[in-house]
N, CA and C atoms of all chains as a GROMACS GRO file, in nm:
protein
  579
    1UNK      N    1   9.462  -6.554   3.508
    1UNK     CA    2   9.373  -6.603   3.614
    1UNK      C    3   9.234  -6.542   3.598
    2UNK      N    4   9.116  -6.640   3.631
    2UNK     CA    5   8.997  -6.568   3.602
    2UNK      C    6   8.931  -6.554   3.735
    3UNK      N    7   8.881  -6.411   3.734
    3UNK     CA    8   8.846  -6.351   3.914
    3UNK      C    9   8.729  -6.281   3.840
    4UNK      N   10   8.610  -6.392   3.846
    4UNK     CA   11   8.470  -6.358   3.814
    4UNK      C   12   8.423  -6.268   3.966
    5UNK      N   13   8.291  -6.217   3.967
    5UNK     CA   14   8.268  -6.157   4.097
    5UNK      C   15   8.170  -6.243   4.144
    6UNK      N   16   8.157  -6.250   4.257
    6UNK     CA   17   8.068  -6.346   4.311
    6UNK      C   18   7.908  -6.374   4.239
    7UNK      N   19   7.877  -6.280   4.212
    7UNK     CA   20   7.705  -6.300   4.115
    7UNK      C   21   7.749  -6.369   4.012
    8UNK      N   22   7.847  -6.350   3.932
    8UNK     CA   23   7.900  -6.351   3.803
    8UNK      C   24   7.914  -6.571   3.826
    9UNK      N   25   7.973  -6.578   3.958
    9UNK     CA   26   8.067  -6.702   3.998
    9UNK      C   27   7.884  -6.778   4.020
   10UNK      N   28   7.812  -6.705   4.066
   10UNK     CA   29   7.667  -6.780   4.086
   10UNK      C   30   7.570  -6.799   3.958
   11UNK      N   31   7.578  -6.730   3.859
   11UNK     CA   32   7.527  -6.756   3.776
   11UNK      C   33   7.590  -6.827   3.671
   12UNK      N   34   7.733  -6.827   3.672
   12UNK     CA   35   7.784  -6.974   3.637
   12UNK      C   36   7.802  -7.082   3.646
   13UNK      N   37   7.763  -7.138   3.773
   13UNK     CA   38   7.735  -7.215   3.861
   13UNK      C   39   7.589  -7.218   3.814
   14UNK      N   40   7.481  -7.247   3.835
   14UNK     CA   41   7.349  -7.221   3.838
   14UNK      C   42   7.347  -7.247   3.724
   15UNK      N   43   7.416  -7.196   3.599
   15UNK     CA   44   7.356  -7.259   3.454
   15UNK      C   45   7.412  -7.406   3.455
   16UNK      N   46   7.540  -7.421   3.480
   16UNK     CA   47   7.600  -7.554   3.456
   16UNK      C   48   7.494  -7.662   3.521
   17UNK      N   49   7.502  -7.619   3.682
   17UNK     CA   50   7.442  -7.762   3.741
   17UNK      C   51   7.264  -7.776   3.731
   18UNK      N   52   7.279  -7.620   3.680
   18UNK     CA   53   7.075  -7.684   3.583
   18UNK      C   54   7.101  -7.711   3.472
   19UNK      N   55   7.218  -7.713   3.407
   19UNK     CA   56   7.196  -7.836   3.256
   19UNK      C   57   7.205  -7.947   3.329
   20UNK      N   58   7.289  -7.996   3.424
   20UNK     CA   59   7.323  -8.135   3.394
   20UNK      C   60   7.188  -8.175   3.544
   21UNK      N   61   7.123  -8.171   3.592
   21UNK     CA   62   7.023  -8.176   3.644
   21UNK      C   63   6.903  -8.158   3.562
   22UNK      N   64   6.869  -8.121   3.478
   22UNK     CA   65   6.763  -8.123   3.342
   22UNK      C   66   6.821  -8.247   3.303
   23UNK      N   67   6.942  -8.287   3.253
   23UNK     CA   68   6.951  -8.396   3.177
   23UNK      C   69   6.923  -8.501   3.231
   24UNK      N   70   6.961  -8.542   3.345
   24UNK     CA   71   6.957  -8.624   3.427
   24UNK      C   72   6.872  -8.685   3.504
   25UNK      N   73   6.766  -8.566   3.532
   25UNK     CA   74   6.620  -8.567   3.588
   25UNK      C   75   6.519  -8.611   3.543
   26UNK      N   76   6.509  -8.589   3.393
   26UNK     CA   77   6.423  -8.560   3.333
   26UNK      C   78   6.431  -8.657   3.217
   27UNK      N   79   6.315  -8.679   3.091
   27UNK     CA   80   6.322  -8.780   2.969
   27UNK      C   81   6.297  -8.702   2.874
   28UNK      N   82   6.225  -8.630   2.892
   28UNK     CA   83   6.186  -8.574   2.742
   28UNK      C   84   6.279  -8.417   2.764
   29UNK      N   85   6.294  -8.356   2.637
   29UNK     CA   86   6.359  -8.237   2.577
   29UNK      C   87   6.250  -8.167   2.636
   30UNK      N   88   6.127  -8.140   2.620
   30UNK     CA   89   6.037  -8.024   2.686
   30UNK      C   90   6.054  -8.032   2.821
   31UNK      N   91   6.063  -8.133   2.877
   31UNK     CA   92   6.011  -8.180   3.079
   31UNK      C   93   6.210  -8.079   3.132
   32UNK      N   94   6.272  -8.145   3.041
   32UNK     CA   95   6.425  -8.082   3.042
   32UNK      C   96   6.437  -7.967   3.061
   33UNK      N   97   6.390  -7.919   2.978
   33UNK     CA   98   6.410  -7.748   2.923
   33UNK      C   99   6.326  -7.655   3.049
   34UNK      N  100   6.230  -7.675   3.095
   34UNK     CA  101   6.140  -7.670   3.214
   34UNK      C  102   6.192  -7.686   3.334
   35UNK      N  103   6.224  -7.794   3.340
   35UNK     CA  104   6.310  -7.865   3.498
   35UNK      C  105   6.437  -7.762   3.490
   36UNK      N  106   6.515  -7.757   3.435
   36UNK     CA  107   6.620  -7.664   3.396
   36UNK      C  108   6.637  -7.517   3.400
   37UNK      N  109   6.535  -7.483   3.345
   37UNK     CA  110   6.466  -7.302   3.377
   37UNK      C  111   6.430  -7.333   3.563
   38UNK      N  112   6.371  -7.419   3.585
   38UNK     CA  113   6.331  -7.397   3.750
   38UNK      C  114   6.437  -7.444   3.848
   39UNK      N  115   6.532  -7.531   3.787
   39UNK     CA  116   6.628  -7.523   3.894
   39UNK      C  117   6.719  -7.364   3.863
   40UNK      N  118   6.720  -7.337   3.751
   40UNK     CA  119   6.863  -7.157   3.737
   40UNK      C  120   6.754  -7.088   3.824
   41UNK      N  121   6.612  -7.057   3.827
   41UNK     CA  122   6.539  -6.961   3.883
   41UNK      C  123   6.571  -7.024   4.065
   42UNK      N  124   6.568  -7.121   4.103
   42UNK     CA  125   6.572  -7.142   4.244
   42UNK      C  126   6.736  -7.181   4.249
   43UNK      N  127   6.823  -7.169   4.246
   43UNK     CA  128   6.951  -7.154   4.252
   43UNK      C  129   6.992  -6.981   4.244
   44UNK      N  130   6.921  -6.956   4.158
   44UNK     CA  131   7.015  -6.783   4.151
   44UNK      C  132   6.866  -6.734   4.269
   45UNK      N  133   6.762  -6.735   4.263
   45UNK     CA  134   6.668  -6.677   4.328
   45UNK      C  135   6.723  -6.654   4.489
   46UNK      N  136   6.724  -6.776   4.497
   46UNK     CA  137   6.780  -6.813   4.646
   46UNK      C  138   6.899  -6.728   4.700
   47UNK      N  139   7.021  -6.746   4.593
   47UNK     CA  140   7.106  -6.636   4.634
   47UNK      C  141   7.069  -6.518   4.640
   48UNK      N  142   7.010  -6.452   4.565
   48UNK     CA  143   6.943  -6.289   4.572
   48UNK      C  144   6.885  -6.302   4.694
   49UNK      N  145   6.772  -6.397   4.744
   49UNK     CA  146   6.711  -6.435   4.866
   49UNK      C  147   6.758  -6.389   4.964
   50UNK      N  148   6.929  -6.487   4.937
   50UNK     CA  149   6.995  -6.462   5.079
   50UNK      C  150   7.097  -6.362   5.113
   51UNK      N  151   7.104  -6.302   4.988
   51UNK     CA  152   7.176  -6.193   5.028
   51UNK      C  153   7.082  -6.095   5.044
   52UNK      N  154   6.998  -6.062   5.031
   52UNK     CA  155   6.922  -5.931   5.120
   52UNK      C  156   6.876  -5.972   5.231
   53UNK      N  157   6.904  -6.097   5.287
   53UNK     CA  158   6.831  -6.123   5.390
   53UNK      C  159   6.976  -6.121   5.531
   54UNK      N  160   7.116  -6.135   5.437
   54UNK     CA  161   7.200  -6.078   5.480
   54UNK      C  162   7.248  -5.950   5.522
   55UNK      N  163   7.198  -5.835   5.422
   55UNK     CA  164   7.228  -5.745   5.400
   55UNK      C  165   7.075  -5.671   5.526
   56UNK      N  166   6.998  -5.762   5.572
   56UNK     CA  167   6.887  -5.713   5.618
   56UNK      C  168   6.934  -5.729   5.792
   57UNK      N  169   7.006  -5.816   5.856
   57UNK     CA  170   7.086  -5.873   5.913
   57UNK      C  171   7.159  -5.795   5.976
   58UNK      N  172   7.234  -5.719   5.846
   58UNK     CA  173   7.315  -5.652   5.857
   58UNK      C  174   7.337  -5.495   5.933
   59UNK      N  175   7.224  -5.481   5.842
   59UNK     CA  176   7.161  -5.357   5.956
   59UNK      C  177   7.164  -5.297   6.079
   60UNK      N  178   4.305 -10.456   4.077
   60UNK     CA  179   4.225 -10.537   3.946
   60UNK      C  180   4.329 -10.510   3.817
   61UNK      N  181   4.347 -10.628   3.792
   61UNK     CA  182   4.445 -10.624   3.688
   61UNK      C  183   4.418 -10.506   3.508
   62UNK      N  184   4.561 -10.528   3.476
   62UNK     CA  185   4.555 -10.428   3.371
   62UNK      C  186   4.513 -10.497   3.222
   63UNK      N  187   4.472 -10.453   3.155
   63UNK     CA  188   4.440 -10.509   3.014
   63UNK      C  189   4.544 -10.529   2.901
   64UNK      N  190   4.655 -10.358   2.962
   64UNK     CA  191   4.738 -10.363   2.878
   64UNK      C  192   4.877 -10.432   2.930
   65UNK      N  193   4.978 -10.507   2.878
   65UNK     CA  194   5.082 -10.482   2.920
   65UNK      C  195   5.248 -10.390   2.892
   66UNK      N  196   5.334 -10.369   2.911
   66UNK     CA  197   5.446 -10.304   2.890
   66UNK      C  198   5.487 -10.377   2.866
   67UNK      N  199   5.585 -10.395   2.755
   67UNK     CA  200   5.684 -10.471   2.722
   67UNK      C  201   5.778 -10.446   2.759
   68UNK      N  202   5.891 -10.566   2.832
   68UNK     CA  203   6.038 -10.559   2.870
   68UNK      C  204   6.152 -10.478   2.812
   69UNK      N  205   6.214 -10.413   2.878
   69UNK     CA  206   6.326 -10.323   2.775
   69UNK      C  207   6.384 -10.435   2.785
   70UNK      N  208   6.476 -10.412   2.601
   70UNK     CA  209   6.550 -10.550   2.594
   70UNK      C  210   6.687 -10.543   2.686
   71UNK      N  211   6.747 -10.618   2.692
   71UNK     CA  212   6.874 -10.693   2.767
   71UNK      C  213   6.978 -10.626   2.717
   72UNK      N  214   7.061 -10.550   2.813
   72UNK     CA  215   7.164 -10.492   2.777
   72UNK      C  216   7.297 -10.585   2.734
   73UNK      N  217   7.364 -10.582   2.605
   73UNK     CA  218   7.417 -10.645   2.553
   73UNK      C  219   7.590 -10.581   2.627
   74UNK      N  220   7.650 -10.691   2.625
   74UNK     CA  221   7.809 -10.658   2.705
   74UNK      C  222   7.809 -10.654   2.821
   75UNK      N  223   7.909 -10.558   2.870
   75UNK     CA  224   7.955 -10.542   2.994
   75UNK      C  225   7.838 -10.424   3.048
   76UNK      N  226   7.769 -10.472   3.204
   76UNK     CA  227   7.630 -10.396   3.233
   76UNK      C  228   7.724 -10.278   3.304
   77UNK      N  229   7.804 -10.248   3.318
   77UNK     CA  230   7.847 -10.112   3.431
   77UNK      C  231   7.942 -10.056   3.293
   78UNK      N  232   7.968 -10.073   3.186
   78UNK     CA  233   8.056  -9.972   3.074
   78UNK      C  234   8.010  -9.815   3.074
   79UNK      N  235   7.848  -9.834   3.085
   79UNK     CA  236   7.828  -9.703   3.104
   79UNK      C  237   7.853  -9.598   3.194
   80UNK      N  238   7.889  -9.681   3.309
   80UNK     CA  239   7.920  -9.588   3.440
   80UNK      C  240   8.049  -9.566   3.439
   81UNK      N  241   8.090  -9.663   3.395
   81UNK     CA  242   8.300  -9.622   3.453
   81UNK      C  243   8.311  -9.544   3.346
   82UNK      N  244   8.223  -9.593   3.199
   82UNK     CA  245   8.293  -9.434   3.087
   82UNK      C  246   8.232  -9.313   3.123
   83UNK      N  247   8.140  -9.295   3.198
   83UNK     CA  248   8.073  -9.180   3.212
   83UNK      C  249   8.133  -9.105   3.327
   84UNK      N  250   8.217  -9.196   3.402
   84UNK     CA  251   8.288  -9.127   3.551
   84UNK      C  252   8.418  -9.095   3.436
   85UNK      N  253   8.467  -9.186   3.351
   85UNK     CA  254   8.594  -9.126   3.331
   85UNK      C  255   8.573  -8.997   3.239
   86UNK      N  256   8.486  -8.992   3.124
   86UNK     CA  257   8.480  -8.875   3.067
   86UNK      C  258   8.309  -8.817   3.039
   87UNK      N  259   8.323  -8.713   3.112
   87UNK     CA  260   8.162  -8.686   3.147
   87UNK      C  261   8.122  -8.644   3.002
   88UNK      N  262   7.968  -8.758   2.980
   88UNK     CA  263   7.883  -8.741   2.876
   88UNK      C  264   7.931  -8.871   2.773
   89UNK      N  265   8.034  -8.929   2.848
   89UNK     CA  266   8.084  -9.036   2.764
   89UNK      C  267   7.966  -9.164   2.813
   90UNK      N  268   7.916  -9.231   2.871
   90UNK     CA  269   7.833  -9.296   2.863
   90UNK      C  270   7.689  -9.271   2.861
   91UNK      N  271   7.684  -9.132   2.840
   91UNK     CA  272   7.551  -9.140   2.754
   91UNK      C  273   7.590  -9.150   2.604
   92UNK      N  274   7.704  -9.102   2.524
   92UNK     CA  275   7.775  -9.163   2.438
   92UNK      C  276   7.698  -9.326   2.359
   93UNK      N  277   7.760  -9.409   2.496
   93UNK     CA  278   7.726  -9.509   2.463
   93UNK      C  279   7.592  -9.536   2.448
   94UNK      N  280   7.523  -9.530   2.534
   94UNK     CA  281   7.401  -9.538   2.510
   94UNK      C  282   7.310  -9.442   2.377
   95UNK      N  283   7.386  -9.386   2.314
   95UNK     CA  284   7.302  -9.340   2.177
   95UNK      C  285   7.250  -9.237   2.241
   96UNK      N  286   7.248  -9.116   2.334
   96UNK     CA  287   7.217  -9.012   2.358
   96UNK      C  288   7.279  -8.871   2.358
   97UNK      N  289   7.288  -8.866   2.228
   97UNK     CA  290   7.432  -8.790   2.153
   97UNK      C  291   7.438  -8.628   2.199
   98UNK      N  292   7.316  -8.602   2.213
   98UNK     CA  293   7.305  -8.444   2.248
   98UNK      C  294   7.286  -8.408   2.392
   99UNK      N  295   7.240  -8.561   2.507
   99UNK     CA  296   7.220  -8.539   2.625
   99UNK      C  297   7.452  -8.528   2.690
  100UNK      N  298   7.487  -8.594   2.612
  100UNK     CA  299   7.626  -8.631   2.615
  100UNK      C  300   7.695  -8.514   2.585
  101UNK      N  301   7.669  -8.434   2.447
  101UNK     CA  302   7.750  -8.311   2.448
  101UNK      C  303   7.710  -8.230   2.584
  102UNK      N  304   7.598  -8.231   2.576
  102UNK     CA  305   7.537  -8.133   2.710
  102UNK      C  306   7.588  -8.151   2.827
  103UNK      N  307   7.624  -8.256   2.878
  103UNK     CA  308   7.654  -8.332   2.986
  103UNK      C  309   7.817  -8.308   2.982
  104UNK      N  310   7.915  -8.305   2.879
  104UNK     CA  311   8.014  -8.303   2.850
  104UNK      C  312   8.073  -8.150   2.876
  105UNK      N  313   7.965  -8.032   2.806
  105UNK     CA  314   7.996  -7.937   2.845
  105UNK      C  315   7.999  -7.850   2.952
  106UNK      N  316   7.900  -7.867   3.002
  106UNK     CA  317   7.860  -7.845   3.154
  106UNK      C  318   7.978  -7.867   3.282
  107UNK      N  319   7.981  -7.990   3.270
  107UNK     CA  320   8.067  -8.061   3.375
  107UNK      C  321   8.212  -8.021   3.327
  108UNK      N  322   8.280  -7.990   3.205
  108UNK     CA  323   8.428  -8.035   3.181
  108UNK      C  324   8.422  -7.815   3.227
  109UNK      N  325   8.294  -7.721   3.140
  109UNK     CA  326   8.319  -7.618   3.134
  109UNK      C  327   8.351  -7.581   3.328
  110UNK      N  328   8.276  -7.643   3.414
  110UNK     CA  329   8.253  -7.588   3.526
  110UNK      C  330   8.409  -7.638   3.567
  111UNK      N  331   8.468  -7.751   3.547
  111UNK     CA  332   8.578  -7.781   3.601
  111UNK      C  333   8.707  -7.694   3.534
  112UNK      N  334   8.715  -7.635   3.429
  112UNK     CA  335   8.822  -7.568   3.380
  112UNK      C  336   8.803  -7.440   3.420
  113UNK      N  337   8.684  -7.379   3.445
  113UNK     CA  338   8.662  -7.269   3.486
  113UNK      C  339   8.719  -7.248   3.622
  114UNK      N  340   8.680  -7.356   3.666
  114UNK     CA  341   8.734  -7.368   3.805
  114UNK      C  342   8.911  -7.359   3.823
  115UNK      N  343   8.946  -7.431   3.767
  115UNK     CA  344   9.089  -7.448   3.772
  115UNK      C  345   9.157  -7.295   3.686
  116UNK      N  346   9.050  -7.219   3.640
  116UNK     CA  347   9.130  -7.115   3.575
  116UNK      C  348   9.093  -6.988   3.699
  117UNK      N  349   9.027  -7.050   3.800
  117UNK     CA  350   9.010  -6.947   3.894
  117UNK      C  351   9.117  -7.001   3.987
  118UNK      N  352   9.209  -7.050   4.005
  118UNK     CA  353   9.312  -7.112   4.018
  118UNK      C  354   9.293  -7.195   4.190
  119UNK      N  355   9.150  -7.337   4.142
  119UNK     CA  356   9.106  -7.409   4.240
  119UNK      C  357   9.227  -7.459   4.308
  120UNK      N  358   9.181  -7.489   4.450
  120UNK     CA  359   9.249  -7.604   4.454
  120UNK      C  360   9.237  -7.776   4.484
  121UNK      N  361   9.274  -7.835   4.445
  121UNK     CA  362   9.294  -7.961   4.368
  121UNK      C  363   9.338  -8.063   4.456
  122UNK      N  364   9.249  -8.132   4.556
  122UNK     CA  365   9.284  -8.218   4.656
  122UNK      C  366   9.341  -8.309   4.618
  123UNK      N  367   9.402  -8.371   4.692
  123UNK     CA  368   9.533  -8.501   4.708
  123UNK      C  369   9.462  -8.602   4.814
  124UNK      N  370   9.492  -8.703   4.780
  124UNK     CA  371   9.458  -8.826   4.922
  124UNK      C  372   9.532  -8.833   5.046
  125UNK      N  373   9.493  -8.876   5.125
  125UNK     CA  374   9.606  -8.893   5.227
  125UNK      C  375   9.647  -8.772   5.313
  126UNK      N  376   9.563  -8.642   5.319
  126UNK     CA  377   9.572  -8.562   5.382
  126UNK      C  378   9.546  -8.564   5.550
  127UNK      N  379   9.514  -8.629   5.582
  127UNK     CA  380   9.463  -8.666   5.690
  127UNK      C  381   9.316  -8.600   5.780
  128UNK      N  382   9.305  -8.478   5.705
  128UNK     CA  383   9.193  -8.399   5.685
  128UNK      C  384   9.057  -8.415   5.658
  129UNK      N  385   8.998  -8.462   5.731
  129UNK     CA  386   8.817  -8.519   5.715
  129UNK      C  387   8.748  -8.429   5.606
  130UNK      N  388   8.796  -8.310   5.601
  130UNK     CA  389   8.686  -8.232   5.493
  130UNK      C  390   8.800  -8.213   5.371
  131UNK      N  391   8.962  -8.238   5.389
  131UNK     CA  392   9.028  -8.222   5.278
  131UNK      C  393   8.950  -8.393   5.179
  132UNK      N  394   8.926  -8.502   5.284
  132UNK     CA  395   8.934  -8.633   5.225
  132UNK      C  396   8.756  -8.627   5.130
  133UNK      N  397   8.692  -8.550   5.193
  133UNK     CA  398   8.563  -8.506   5.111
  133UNK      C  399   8.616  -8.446   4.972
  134UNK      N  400   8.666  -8.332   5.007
  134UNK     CA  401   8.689  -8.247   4.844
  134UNK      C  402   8.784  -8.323   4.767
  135UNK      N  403   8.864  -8.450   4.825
  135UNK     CA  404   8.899  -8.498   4.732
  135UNK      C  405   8.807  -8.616   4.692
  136UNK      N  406   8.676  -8.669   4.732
  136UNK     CA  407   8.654  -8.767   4.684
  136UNK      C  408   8.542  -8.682   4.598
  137UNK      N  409   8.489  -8.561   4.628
  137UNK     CA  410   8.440  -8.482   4.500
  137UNK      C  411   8.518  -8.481   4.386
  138UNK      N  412   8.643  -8.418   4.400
  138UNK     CA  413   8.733  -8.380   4.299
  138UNK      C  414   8.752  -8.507   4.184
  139UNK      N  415   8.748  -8.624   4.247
  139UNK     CA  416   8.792  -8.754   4.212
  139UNK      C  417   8.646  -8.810   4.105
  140UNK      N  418   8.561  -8.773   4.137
  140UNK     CA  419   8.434  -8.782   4.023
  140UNK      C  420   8.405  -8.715   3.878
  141UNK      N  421   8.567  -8.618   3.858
  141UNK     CA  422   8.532  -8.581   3.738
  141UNK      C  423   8.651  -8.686   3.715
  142UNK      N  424   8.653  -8.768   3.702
  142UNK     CA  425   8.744  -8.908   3.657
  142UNK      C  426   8.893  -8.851   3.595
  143UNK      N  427   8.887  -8.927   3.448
  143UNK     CA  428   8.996  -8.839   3.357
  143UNK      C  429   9.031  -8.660   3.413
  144UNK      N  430   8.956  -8.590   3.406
  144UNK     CA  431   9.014  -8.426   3.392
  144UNK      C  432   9.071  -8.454   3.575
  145UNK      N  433   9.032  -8.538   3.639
  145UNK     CA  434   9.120  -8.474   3.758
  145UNK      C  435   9.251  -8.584   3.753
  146UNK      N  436   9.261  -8.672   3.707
  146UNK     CA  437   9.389  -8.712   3.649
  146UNK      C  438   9.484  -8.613   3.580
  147UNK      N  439   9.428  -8.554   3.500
  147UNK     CA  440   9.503  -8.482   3.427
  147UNK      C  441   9.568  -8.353   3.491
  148UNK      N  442   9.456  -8.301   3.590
  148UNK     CA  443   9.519  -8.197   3.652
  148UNK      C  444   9.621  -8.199   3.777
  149UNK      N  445   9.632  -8.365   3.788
  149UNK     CA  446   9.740  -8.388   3.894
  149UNK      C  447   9.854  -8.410   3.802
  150UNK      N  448   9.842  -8.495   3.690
  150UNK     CA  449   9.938  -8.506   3.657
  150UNK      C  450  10.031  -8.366   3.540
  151UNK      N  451   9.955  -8.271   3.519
  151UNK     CA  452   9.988  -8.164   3.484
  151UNK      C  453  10.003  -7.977   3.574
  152UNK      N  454   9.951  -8.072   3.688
  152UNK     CA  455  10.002  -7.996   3.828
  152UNK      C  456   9.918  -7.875   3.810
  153UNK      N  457   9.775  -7.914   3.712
  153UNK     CA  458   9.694  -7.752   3.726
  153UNK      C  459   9.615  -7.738   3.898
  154UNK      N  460   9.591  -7.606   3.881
  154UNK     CA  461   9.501  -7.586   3.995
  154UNK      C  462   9.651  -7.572   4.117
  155UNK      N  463   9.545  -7.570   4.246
  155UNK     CA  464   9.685  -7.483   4.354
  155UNK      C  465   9.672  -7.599   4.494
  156UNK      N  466   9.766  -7.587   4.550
  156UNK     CA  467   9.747  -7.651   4.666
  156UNK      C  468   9.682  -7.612   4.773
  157UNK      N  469   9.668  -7.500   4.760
  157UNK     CA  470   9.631  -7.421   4.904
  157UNK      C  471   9.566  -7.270   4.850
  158UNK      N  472   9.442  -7.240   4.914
  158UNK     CA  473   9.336  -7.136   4.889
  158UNK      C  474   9.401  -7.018   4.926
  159UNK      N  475   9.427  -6.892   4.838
  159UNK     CA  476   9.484  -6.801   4.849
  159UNK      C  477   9.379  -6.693   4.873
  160UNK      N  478   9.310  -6.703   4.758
  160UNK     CA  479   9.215  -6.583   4.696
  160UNK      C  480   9.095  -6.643   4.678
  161UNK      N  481   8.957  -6.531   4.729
  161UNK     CA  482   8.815  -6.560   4.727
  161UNK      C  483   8.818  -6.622   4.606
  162UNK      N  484   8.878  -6.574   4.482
  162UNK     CA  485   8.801  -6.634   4.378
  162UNK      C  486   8.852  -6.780   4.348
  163UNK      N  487   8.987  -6.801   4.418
  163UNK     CA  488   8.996  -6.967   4.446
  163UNK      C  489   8.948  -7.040   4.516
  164UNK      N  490   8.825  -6.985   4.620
  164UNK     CA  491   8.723  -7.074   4.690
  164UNK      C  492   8.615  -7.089   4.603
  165UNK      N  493   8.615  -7.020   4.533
  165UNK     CA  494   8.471  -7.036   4.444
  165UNK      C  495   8.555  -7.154   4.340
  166UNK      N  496   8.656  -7.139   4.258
  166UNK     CA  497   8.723  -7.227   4.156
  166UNK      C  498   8.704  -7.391   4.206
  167UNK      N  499   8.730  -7.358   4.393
  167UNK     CA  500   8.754  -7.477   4.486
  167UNK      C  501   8.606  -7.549   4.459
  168UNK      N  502   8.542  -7.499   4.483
  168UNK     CA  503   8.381  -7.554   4.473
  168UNK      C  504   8.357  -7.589   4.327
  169UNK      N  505   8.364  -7.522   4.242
  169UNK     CA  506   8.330  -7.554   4.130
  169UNK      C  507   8.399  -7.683   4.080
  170UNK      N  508   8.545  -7.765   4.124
  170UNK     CA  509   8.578  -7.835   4.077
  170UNK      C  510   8.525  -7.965   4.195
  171UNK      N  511   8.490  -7.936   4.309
  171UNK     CA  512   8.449  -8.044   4.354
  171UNK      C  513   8.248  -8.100   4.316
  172UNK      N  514   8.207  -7.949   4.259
  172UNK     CA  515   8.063  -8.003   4.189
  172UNK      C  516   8.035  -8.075   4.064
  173UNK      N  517   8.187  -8.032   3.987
  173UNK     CA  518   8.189  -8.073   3.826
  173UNK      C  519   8.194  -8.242   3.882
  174UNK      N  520   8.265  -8.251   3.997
  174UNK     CA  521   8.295  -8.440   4.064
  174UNK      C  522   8.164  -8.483   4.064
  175UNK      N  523   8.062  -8.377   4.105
  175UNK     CA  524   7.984  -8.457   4.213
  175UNK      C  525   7.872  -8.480   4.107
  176UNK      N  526   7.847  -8.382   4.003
  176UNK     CA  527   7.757  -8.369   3.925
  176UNK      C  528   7.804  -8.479   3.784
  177UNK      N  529   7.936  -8.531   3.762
  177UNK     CA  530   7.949  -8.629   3.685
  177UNK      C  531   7.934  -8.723   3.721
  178UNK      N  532   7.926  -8.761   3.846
  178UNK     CA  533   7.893  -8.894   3.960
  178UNK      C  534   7.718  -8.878   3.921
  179UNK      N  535   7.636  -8.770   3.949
  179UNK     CA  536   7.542  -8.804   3.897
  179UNK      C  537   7.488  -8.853   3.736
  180UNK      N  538   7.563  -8.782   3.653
  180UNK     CA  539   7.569  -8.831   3.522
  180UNK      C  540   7.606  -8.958   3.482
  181UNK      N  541   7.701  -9.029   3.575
  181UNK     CA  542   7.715  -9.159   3.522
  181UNK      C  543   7.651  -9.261   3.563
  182UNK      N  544   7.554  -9.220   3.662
  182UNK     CA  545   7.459  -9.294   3.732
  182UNK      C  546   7.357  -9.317   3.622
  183UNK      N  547   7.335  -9.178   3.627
  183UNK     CA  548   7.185  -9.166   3.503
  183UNK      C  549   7.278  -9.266   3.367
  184UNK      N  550   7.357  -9.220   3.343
  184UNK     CA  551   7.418  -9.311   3.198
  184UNK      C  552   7.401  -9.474   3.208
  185UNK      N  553   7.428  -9.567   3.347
  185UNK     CA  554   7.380  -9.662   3.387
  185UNK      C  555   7.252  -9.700   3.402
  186UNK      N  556   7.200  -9.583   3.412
  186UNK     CA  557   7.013  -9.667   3.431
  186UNK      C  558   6.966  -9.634   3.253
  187UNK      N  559   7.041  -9.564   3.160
  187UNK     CA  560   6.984  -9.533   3.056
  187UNK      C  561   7.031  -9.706   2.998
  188UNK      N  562   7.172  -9.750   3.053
  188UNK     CA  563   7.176  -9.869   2.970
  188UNK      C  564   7.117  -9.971   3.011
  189UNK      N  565   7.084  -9.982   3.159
  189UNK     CA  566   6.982 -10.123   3.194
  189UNK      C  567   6.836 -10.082   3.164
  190UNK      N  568   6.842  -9.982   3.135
  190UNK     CA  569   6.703  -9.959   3.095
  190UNK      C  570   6.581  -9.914   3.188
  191UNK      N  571   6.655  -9.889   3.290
  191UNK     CA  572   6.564  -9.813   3.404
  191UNK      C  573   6.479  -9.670   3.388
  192UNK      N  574   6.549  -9.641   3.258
  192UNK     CA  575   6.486  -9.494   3.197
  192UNK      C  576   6.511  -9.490   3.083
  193UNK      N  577   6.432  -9.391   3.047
  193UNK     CA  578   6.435  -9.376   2.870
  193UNK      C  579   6.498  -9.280   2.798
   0.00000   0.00000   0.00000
């Protein structure tokens, strides 16, 4: 059984659905590769985001 | 005020106009396949099949119809968009019925995005063959 840890489970997540969102989005291989880097940066960003904003919360 | 230049028509998709979508729902990256987009297809292939086995090796679980369950009848009509692989995992009984462990809520999600994100892929594989994009 595979028991990734939750960051681990988000940044696997985050690469997959910014490949297939680059592919899909986009026409050219450069506009791809671009669109793709900015969706992993606002997918994982966001989580870091929201977990200190949890952890701020938390307090 | 009119243009000087014009665009020429993409030509006329030859055969059956939806092949690209039902092959691309049944095996993700398979109708970009067809359409001659050989590396958008592996890409598309890996992505979607890696997120769904990953999932099922975090030991997802794997909706059924007929639950009577408004949000079970969602994750199964996610689940149901990775075409073929969720055939296979009913009929080879992978994945779990019921959420045990955190890391089978995460497996749970991951196999209903690999659905949702090949539903988008076979869309795009359809407009690549009528020619709505390039």
């Amino acid at each position: 059984m595979l028991a990734p840890s939750h960051f681990t489970a988000v940044l696997l997540f985050a690469s997959f659905a910014s490949v297939v969102f680059a592919v899909t989005q986009r026409s050219t291989p450069r506009a791809m590769v671009r669109y793709g880097i900015y969706c992993w940066v606002l997918f994982v960003g966001s989580v870091i985001a929201a977990s200190w904003l949890m952890w701020i919360v938390r307090r | 005020m009119a243009s000087g230049t014009q665009t020429p028509a993409p030509p006329k998709p030859q055969g059956f106009l939806y092949s690209a979508l039902i092959l691309g729902w049944l095996v993700p990256g398979a109708g970009h396949l067809l359409t001659r987009h050989w590396i958008r297809a592996l890409l598309l292939f890996l992505a979607i099949s890696a997120m769904f086995f990953l999932g099922i090796a975090m030991q997802a679980k794997v909706y059924v119809p007929n639950t009577g369950d408004p949000l079970d009848m969602l994750g199964f009509a996610g689940d149901l968009g990775t075409g073929a692989l969720y055939f296979l995992a009913r009929i080879f009984s992978l994945g779990q019925s019921t959420v045990q462990l955190v890391t089978a809520d995460y497996g749970t999600k991951f196999v209903v995005v690999a659905g949702l994100l090949n539903f988008v892929a076979a869309v795009d594989a359809h407009n690549l063959r009528i020619g709505r994009k390039v």
